[in-house]
Backbone as a ProteinNet text record, in pm:
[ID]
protein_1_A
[PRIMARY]
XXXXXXXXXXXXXXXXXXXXXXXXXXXXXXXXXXXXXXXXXXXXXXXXXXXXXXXXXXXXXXXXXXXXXXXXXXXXXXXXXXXXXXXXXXXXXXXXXXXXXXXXX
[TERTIARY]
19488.3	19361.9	19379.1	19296.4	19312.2	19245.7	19298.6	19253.5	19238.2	19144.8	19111	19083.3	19118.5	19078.7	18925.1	18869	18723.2	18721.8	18654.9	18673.3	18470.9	18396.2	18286.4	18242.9	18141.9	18108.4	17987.9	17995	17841.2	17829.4	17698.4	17645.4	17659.3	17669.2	17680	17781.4	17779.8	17886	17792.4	17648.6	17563.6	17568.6	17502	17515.3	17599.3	17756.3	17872.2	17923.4	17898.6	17868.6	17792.4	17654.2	17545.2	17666.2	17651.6	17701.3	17865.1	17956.7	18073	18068.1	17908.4	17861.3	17813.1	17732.3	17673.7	17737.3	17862.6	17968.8	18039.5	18063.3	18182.7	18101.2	17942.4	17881.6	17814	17810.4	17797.6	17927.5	18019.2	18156.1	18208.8	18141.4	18200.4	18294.6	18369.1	18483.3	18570.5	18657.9	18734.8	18758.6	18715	18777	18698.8	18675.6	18578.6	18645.4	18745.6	18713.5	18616.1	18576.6	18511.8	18580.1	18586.7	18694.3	18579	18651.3	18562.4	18624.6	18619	18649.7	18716.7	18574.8	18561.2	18503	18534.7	18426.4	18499.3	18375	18339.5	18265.5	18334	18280.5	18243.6	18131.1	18101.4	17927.2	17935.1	17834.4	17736.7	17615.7	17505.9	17354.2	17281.3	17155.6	17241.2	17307.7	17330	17429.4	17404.2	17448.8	17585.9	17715.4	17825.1	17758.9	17791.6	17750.1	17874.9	17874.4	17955.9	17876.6	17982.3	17927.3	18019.5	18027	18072.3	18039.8	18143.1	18135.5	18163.5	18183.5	18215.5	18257.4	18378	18457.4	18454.3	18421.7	18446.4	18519.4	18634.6	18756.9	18797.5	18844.2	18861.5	18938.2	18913.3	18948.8	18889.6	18897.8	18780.1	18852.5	18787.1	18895.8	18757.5	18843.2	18800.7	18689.8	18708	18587.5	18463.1	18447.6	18334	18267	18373.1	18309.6	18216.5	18134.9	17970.3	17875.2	17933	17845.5	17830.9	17983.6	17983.4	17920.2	17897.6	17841.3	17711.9	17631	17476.3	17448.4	17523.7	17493.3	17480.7	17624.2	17569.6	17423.8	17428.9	17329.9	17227.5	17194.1	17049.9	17061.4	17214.2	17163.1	17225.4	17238.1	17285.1	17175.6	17192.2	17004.2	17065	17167	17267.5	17128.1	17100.7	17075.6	17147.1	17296.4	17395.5	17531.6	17557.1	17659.6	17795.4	17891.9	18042.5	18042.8	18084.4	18169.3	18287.3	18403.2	18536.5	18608.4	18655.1	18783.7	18872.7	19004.2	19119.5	19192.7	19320.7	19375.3	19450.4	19460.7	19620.1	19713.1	19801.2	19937.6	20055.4	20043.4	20166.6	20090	20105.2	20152.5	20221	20174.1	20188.3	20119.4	20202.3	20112.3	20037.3	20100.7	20028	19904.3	19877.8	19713.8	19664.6	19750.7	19665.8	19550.1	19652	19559.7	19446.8	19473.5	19362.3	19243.5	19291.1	19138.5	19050	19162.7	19125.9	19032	19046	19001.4	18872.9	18868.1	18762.7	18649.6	18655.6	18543.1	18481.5	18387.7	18319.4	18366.4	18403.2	18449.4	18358.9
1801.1	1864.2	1934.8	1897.5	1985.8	2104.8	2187.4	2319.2	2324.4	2457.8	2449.9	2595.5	2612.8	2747	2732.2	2830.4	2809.7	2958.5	2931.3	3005	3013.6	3127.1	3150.3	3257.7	3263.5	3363.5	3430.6	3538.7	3639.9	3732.6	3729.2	3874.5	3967.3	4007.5	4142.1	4148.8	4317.7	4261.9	4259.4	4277.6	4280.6	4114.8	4031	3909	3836.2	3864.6	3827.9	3888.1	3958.3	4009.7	3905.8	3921.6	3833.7	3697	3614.5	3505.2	3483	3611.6	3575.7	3616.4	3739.9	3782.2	3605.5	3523.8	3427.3	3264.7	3305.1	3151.6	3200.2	3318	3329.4	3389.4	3442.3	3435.4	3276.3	3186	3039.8	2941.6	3001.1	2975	2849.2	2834.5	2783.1	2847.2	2926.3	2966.5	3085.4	3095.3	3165	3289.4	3315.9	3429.1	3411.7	3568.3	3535.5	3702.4	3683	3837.2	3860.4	3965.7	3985.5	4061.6	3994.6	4108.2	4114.6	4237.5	4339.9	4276	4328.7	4342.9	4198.5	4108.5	3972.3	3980.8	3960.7	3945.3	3802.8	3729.2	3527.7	3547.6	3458.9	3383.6	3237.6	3226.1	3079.5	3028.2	2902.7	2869.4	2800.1	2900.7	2873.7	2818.1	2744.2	2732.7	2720.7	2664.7	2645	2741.6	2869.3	2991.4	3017.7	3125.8	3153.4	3279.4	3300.1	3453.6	3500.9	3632.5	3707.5	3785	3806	3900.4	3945.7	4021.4	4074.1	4054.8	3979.8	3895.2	3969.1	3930.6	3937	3824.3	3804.9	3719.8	3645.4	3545.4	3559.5	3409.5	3486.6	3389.5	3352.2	3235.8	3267.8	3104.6	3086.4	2989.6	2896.4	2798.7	2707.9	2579	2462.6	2332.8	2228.1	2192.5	2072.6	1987.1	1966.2	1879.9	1965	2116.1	2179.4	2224.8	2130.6	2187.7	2134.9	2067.7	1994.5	2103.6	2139.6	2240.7	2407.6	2366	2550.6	2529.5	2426	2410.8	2439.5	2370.4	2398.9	2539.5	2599.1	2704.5	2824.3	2787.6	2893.7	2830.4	2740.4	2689.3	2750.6	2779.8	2826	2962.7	3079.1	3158.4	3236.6	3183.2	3258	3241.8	3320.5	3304.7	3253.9	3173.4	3127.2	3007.6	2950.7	2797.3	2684.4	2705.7	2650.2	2710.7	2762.5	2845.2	2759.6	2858.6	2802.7	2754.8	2669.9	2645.8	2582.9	2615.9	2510.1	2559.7	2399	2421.5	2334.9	2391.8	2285.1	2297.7	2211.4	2189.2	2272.2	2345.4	2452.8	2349.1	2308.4	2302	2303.5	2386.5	2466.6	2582.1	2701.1	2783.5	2849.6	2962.1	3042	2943.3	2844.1	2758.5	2867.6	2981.5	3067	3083	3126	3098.8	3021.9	2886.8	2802.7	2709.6	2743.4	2747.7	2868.4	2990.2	3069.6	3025.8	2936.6	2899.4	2793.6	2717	2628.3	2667.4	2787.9	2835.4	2935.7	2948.1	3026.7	2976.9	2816.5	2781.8	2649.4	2602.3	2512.7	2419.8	2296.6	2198.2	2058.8
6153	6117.2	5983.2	5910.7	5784.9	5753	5664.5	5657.4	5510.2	5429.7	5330.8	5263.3	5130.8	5093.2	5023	5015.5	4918.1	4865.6	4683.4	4613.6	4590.9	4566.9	4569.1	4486.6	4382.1	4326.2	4329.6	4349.9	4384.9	4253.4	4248.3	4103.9	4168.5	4295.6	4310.8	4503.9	4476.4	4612.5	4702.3	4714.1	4836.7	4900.1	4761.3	4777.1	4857	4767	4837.8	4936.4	5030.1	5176.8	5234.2	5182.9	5266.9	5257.3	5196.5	5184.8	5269.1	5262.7	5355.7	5497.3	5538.9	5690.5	5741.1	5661.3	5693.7	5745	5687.2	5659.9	5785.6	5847	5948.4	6062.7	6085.4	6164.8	6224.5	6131	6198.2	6210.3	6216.8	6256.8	6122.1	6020.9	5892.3	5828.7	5848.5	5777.8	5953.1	5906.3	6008.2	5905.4	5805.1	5736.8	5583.3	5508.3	5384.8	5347.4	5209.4	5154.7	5042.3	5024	4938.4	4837.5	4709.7	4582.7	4474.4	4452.7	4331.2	4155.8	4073.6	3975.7	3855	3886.1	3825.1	3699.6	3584.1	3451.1	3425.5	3423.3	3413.9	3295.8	3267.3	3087.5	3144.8	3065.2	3098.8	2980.8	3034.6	2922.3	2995.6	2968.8	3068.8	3002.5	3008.2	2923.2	2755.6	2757.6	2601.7	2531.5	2611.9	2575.4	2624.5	2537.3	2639.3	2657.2	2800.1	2833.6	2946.4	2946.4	3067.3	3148.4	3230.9	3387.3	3437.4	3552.5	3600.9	3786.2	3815.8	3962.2	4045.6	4191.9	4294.9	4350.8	4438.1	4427.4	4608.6	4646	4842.3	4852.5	4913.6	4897.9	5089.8	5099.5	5251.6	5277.5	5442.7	5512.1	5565.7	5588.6	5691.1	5736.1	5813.5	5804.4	5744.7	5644.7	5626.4	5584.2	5743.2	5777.8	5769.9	5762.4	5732.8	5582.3	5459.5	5334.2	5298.9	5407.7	5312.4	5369.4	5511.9	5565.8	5522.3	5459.3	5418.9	5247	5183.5	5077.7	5121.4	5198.5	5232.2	5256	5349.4	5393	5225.7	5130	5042.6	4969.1	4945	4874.3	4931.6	5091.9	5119.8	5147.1	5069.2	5127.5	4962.4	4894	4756	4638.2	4542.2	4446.7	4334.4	4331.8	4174.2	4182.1	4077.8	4090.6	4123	4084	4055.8	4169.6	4252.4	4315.2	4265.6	4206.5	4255.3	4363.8	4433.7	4546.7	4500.7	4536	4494.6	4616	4651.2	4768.4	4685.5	4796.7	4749.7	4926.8	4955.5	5091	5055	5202.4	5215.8	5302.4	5261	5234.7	5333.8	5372	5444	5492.4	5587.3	5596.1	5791.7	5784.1	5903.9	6002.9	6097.9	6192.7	6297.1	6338.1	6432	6344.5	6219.8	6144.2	6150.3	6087	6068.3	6227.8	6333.5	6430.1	6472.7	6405.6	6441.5	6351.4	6228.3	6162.6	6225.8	6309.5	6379	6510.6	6563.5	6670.8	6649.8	6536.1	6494.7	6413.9	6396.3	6346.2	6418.4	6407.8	6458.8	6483.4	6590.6	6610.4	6543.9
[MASK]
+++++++++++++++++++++++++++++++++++++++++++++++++++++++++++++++++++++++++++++++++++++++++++++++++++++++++

């Protein structure tokens, strides 16, 4: 079974609350932190511009990153939301089964 990290960005930390209360209350992620102190450069409408993020980083398996994509999509106000996963690897098997046990089959 595979497991997966996902990296997510919010304008503010209310947002990125809503968005990591929402992913691990419908059992799409087993885990979501929320980190402070992001300034993103990027080039938006033509323009480079910055900000100042909020960061919701976490766990999930897999087979749930089309679902945990939808879910931010309908619950974040980006037009565009980050979503990026990549596979974890290795780690702590006593975790990696609690991610397993904590999200949706």
């Amino acid at each position: 079974m595979g497991r997966s990290f996902f990296y997510i960005t919010a304008g503010d930390e209310k947002e990125a609350e809503r968005v990591a209360t929402s992913l691990v209350e419908k059992n799409l992620v087993a885990c979501a932190n929320v980190m402070s102190g992001v300034k993103s450069f990027f080039r938006w409408e033509g323009e480079v511009q910055s900000k100042k993020e909020f960061l919701v980083v976490g766990k999930t398996r897999t087979s749930l990153i089309e679902d945990l994509v939808q879910e931010v999509k309908n619950v974040h106000s980006y037009d565009v939301p980050c979503v990026i996963t990549w596979p974890i690897e290795k780690g702590n098997p006593d975790f990696l089964r609690w991610i397993d046990s904590e999200t949706k089959k």
